[in-house]
Each structure stands twice: as C-alpha cells, then as structure tokens.
C-alpha positions as CSV (number, residue, x, y, z in Angstrom):
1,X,-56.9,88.2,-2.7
2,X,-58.8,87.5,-5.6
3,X,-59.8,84.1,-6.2
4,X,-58.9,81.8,-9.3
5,X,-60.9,81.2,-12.3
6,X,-62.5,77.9,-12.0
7,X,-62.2,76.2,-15.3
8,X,-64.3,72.5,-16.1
9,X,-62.2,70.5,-18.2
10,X,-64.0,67.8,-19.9
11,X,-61.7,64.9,-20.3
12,X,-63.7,62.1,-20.3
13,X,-62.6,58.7,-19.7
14,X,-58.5,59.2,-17.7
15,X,-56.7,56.1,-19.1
16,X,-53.6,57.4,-19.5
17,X,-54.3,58.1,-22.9
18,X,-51.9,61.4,-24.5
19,X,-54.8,63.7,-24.2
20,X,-55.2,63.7,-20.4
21,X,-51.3,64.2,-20.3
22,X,-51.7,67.5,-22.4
23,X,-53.9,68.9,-20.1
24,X,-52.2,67.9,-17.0
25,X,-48.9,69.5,-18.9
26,X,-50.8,72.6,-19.2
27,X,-52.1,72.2,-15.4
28,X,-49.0,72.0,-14.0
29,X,-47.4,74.8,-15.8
30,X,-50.4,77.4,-15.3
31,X,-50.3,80.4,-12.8
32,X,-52.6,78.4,-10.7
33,X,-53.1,81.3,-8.5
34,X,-55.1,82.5,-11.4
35,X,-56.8,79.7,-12.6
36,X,-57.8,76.3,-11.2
37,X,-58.8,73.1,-13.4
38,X,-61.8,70.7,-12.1
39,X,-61.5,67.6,-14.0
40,X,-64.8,65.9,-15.5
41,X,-64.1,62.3,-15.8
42,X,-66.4,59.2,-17.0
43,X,-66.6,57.2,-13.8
44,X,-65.2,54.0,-15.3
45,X,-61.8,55.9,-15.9
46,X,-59.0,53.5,-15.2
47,X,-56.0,56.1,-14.4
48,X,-56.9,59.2,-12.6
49,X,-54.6,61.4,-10.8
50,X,-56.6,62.5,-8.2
51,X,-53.6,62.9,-5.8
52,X,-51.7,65.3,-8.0
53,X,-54.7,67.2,-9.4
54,X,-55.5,68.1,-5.5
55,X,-52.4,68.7,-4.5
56,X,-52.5,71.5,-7.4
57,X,-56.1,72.6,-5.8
58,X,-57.9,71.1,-8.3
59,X,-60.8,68.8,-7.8
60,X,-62.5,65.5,-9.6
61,X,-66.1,65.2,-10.3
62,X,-66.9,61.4,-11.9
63,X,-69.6,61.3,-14.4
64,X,-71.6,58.8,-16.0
65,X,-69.9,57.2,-18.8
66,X,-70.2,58.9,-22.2
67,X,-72.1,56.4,-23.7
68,X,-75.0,56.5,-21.8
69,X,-76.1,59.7,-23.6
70,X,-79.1,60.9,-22.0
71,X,-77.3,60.7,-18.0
72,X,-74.2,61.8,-19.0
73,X,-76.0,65.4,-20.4
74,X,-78.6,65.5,-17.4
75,X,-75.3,65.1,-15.3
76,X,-73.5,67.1,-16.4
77,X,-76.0,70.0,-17.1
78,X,-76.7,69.5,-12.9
79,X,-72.8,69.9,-11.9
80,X,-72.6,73.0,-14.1
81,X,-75.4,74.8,-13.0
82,X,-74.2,73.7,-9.3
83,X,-70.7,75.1,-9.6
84,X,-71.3,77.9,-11.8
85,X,-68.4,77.4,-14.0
86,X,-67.7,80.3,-16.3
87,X,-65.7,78.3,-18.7
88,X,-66.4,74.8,-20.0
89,X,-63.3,73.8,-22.1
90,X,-64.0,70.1,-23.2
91,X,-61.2,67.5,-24.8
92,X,-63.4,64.7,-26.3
93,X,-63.0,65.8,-29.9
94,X,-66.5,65.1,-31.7
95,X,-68.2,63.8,-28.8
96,X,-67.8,67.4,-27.3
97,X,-71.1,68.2,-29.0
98,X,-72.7,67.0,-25.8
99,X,-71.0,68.4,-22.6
100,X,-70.6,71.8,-24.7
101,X,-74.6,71.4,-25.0
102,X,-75.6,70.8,-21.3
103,X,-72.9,73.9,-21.0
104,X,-75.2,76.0,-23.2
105,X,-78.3,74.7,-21.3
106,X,-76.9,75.0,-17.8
107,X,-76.3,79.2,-19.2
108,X,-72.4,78.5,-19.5
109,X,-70.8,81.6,-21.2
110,X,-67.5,80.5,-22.1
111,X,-67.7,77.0,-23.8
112,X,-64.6,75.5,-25.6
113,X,-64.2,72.8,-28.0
114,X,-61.1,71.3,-28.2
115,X,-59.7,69.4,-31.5
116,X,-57.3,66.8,-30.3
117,X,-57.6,64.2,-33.3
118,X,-59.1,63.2,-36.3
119,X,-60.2,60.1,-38.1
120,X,-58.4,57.1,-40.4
121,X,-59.1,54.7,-42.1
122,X,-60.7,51.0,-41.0
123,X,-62.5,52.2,-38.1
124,X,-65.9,52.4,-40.6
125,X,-68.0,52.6,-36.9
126,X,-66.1,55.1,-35.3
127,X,-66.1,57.2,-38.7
128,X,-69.8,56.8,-39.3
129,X,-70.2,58.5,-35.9
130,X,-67.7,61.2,-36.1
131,X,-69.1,61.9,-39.7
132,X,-72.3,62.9,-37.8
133,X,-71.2,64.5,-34.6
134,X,-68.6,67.0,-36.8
135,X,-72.2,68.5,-38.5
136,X,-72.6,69.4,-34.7
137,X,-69.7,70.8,-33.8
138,X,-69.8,74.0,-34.1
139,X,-73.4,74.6,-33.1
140,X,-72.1,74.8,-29.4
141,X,-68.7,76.2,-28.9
142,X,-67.9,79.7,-28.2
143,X,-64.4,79.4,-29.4
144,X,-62.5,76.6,-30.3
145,X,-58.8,74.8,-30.3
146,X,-57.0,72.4,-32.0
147,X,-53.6,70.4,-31.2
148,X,-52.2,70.9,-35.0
149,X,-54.2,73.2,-37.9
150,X,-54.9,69.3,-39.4
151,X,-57.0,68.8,-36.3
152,X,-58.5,71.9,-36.3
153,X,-59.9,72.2,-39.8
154,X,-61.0,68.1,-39.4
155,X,-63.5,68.7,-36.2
156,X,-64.5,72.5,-37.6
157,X,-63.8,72.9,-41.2
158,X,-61.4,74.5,-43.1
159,X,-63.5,78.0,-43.1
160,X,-63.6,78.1,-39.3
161,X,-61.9,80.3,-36.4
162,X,-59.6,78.0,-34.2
163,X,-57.0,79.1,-32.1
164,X,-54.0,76.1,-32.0
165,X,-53.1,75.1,-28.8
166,X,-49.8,72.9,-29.5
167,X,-49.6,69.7,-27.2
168,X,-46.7,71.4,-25.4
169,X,-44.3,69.6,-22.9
170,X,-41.5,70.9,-20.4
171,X,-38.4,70.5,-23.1
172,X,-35.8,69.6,-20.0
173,X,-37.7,66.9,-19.2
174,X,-36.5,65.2,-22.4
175,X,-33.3,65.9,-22.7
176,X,-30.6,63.9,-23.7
177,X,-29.1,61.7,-21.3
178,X,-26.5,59.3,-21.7
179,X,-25.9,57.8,-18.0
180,X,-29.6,57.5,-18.0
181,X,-30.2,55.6,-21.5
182,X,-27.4,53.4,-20.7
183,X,-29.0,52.5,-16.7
184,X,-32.6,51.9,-18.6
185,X,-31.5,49.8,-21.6
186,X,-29.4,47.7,-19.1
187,X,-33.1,47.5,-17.3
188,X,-34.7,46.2,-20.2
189,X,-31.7,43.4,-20.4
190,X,-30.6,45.5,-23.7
191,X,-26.8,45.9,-24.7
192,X,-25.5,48.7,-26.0
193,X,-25.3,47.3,-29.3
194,X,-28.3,45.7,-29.3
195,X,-31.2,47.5,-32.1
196,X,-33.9,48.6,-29.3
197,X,-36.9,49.7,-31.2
198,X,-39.9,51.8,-28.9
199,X,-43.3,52.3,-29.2
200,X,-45.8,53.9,-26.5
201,X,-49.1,54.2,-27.2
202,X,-52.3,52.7,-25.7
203,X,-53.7,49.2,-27.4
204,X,-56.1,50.3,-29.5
205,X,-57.0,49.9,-33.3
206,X,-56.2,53.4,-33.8
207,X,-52.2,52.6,-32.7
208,X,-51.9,50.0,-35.2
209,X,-50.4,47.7,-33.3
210,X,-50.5,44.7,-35.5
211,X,-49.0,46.3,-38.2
212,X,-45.9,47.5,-36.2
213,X,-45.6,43.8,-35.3
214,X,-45.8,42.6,-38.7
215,X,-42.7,45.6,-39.3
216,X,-40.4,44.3,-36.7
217,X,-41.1,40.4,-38.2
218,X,-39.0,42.2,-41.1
219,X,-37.2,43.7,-39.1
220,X,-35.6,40.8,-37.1
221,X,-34.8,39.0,-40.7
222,X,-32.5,41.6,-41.0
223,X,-31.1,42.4,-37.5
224,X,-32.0,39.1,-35.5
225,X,-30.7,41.2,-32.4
226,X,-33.6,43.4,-32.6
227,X,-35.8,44.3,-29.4
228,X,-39.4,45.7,-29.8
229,X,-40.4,47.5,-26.3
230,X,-44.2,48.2,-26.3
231,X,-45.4,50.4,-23.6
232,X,-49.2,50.7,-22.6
233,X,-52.6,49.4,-21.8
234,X,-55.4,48.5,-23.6
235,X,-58.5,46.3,-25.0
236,X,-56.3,44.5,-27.4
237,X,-53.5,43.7,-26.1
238,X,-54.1,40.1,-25.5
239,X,-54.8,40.1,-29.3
240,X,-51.3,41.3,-30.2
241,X,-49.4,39.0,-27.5
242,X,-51.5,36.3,-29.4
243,X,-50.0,37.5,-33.0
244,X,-46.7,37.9,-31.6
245,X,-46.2,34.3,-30.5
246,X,-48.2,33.3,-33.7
247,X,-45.4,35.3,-35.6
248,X,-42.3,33.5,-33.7
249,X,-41.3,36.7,-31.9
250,X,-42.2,37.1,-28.5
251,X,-38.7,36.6,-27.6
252,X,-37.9,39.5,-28.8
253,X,-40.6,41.7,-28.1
254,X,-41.3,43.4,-24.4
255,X,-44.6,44.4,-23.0
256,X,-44.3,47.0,-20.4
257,X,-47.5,48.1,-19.4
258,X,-48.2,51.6,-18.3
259,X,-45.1,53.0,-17.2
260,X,-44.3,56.5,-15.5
261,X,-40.5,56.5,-16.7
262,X,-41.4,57.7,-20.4
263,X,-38.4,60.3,-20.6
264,X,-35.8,57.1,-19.9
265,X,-37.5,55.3,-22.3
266,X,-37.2,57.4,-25.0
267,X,-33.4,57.7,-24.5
268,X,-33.2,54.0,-24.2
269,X,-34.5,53.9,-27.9
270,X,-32.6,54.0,-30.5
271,X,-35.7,54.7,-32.9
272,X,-39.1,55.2,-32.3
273,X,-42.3,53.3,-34.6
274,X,-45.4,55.4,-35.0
275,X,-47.5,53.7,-37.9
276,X,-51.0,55.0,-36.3
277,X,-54.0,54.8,-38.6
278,X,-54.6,58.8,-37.5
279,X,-53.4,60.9,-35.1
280,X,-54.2,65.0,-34.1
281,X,-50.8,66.3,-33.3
282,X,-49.3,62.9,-31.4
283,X,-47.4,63.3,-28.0
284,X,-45.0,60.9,-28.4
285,X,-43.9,62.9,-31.7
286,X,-42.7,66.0,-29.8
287,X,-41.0,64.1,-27.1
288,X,-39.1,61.9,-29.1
289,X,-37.5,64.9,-31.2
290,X,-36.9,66.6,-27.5
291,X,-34.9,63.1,-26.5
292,X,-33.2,63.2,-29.5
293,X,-34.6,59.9,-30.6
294,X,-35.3,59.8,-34.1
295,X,-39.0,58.4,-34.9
296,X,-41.2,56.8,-37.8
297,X,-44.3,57.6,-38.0
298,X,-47.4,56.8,-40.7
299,X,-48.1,59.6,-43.5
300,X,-51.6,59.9,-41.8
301,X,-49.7,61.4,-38.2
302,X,-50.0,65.2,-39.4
303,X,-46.7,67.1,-40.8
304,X,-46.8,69.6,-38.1
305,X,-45.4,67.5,-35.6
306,X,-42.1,67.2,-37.2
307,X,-40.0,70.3,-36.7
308,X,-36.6,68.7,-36.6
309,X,-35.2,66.3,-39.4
310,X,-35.2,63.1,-36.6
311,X,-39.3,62.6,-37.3
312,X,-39.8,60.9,-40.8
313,X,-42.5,59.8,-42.8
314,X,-43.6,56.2,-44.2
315,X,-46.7,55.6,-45.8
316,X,-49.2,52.6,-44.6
317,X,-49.3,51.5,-47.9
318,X,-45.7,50.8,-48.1
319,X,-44.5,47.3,-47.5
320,X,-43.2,46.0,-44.4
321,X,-40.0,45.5,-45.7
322,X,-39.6,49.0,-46.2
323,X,-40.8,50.2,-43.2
324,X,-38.2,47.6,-41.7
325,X,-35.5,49.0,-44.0
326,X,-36.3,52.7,-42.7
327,X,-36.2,51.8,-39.3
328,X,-32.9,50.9,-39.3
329,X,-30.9,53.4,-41.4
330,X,-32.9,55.7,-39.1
331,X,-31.9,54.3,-35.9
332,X,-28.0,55.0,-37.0
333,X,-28.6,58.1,-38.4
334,X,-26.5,61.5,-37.1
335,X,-28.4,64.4,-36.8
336,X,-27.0,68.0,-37.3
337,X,-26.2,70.1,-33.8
338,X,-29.0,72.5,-33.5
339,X,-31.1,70.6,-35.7
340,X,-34.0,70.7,-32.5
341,X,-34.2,74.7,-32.4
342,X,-37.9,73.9,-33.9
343,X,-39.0,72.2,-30.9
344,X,-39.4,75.6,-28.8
345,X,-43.0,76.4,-30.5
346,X,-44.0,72.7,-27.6
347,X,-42.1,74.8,-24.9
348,X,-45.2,74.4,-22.0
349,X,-44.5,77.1,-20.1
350,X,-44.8,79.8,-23.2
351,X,-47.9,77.4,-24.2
352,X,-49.3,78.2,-20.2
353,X,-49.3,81.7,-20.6
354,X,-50.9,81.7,-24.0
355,X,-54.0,79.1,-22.8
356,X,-53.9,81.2,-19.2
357,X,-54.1,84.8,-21.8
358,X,-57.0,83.1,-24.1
359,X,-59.1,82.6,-20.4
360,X,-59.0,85.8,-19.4
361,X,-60.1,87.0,-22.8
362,X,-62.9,85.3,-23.3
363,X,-63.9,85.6,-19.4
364,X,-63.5,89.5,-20.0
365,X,-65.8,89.7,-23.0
366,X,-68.5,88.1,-21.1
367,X,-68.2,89.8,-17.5
C-alpha cells in the first residue's frame, strides 16, 4: 500500500485562534489515507491538539517562536531537510515569507502560501510590517491560496494567481437546534425572552473588543435585559473587564473563556456582533449563517462571507447607537426558508477533495 503524502503545515503559534480551526477542519475531512498533515507550531503555543492530530496520524514538531527570526529559519530549514517534505503549505499570512524561504533553501518543491487575512486600520505597527513583508510575498511560493478573493489580492496583489480555499466547515455541525438553544441559554442563566447577544473571537486589537462594548452600553439603554456573552482568550482581556466595570455593565456581560461548545453557542444567540477592524474571510461568519443566527459584522469583514441575507453590514464609522439600533431589529428578524442554500460553497468535505486534488497536482508536476 502506498504511503500518504506528508504535508508541513505551518501554523505558527496554536491558540485557538480561527486559523488553526480551518486547517484542523480540512484535516479531519481529508482522505487521510492519502495525505497526512505535520503541524509546525511556535513552541510558546498555548492550545495545541496534539491528542487529536495523532490520533489522525499526524505529528507536532514545536519551533522556535516566530519572532526570533534568525532560529526560527535555521530551524526550520533543519526539520525540512530532515523529513523531506514535498509540500510546505504555510498559514501565517505575511510572515510566510520566512518558513516558505528556509522551504526553498532546504530544496522544497511544492511551497504554498496561504492568505488568511489582511490589514485595518489602527494597528500602524503591525501595518508597517505587513507593508514590507507583502513586497516579499510572492518571491517564495510556488502557488498560493486565499480564504476570500479580498485576502488573496491583499497578501499577492490583484494581478496574481491564487487559488481560493474557502474556510469551509461540516454544515450539520451547525444546524439549527431548538432543545439545544433552549438547554445552553438556560446554562448561561438566560430566559427565553431575554436579548442574548454573542461574540467569539480571541482578545486582541484586531476583534475590537472595546468598541463592541461601547455598542452594547447603547444597547442596554434600550433593552436593559440585554446579555453580552464573550467567548475567548487573550492579551487584553483584563483591559476590557476593566472598561466593562468602568462602563456600569459587567452585570450584564459574561466572559466565557475558551470554550469547545461553539455550535450551542451560536444557537443560544439571538444575534451575533462582529465589528473587527479587518478580517480575511472570518469563521465565525459562516457558522453563524449555518446556525441560523443572524450576525453584524464591520464593513471591513470582506462581502464574501455573507451568502445568506442573516450576515449584515455596519460601518465602524457609524455611531454606537446605530450599531445598537441594528442589533436589535436584527436579532427579531425572520428569515426566508431556503434563504441558506448559499452556504454549500463552506461545505468541508467538497472543500477536502478540492485542497486533497490541488496536492496531487502540484506533487505530480514536480515528480
């Protein structure tokens, strides 16, 4: 029997972060008896799952952190020409200038960059550097994906070849279920008629947590009944515990943590608030519309994510108020039967045998 491919998936720091779950999405759902994933991970990752990736037959291999530059390459450019990996396909948007370099070093034929977001406005830093990495990135791919076509022509440029590689998830997963949103809001100490308002997302400046804050503030002048359920981990969220009890709200507003019930806690929504300063093609966007829960996201979270009427648009320069106002019309809002058929183009097991097809392709053309 012939072996699996072997494929190097550069994921660098596992924090439970929406990338990571794209590719274990795609892991699970592969024909693993064709190809097998080895994860690369920055050894200060916080949330790997090691378990699961070997039960799969995968395997981990912890690297140096990113941001010591020079060990992270010589690393890395050692484990590749040690395990001979034919394909390199590596998830860290603009910093995938260096892994995809020790790849090309190490002799690596098959090298893949992978577009998973973009920039937005505020983080100046974080810009400054992407500016300059994105003149890189397409010195060392051999091909190239991106989550959304906004992604892809951010990281590569408008004039360049990307294949897009949606940020699938298994559909059934998410479906609707009314025993189950009734057994989780009644976890969360929330009544039925109670305004229960989600957001998942790790604490980060990019999430824009503050501003969601400053939202529900408006949003409990008009519904004082309202519940704000934040789900996640993160540098900052001391700082936003801090503004919520400097706003008068932390009675109303719940901080999960990380949480591995995310299909409950969508149905337990009743609307979902996305106001991120930038997003690729956001996870949380497709699996709200698969659990029916209608979601509000920032004009900077790319159009292609919405392929049923229950994701909407507000722009970050729009008052609170309005956002508030938006929030709640959209929370009651009815939504046509068959008004989802869109969502089939994130089914994961189609989106498998497309990524498993594109491996075999490229492998091929080299061998």
């Amino acid at each position: 029997m012939t072996e699996p491919v072997r494929v190097a998936q550069v994921v660098g720091k596992m924090v439970g972060g929406g990338v990571e779950a794209v590719v274990m999405n795609y892991y699970r759902h592969i024909d693993c008896s064709k190809v097998q994933f080895d994860f690369l991970v920055d050894s200060d990752s916080t949330l790997v799952p090691r378990d699961e990736i070997e039960s799969l037959g995968g395997r981990v291999f912890e690297i140096p952190p990113y941001q010591h530059v020079a060990e992270y390459q010589r690393e890395l450019q050692r484990l590749f020409k040690q395990e001979g990996w034919k394909i390199v396909h590596s998830h860290i948007n603009a910093l995938s200038v260096f892994p995809l370099r020790a790849a090309k070093k190490a002799g690596v034929p098959v090298r893949i960059a992978h577009s998973h977001s973009t920039s937005g406005r505020g983080e100046y830093a974080k810009n400054a550097l992407k500016a300059v990495l994105k003149t890189q990135s397409n010195r060392y791919p051999t091909h190239r994906f991106a989550c959304s076509k906004f992604a892809g022509e951010w990281l590569f440029g408008s004039s360049s070849q990307f294949v897009v590689m949606r940020n699938a998830v298994d559909l059934s997963v998410f479906a609707p279920d009314d025993e189950d949103r009734l057994r989780t809001r009644r976890s969360l100490g929330v009544a039925d008629g109670q305004l229960l308002i989600g957001h998942i997302g790790r604490f980060t400046e990019q999430k824009n947590h503050s501003y969601l804050l400053n939202i529900f503030d408006q949003v409990l002048k008009i519904r004082n009944d309202a519940v704000l359920v934040l789900v996640g981990s993160g540098p900052l969220v001391e700082q936003i515990k801090d503004q919520a009890d400097c706003l008068g709200i932390s009675h109303s507003v719940r901080f999960l943590g990380t949480r591995s019930d995310a299909a409950s806690l969508y149905r337990a929504f009743d609307v979902f608030c996305l106001p991120s300063l930038y997003e690729g093609l956001p996870m949380v966007g497709v699996e709200c519309q698969a659990s029916h829960t209608p979601i509000l996201a920032s004009d900077t979270v790319t159009s292609e994510t919405a392929v049923t009427s229950m994701m909407q648009f507000e722009s970050l320069s729009s008052s609170c108020i309005k956002w508030a106002e938006r929030l709640i019309e959209l929370s009651t809002e009815v939504f046509a039967p068959g008004d989802d058929a869109g969502l089939q183009v994130f089914e994961i097991n189609a989106a498998a045998r497309v990524l498993l097809d594109c491996y075999m392709t490229y492998l091929g053309s080299v061998d």
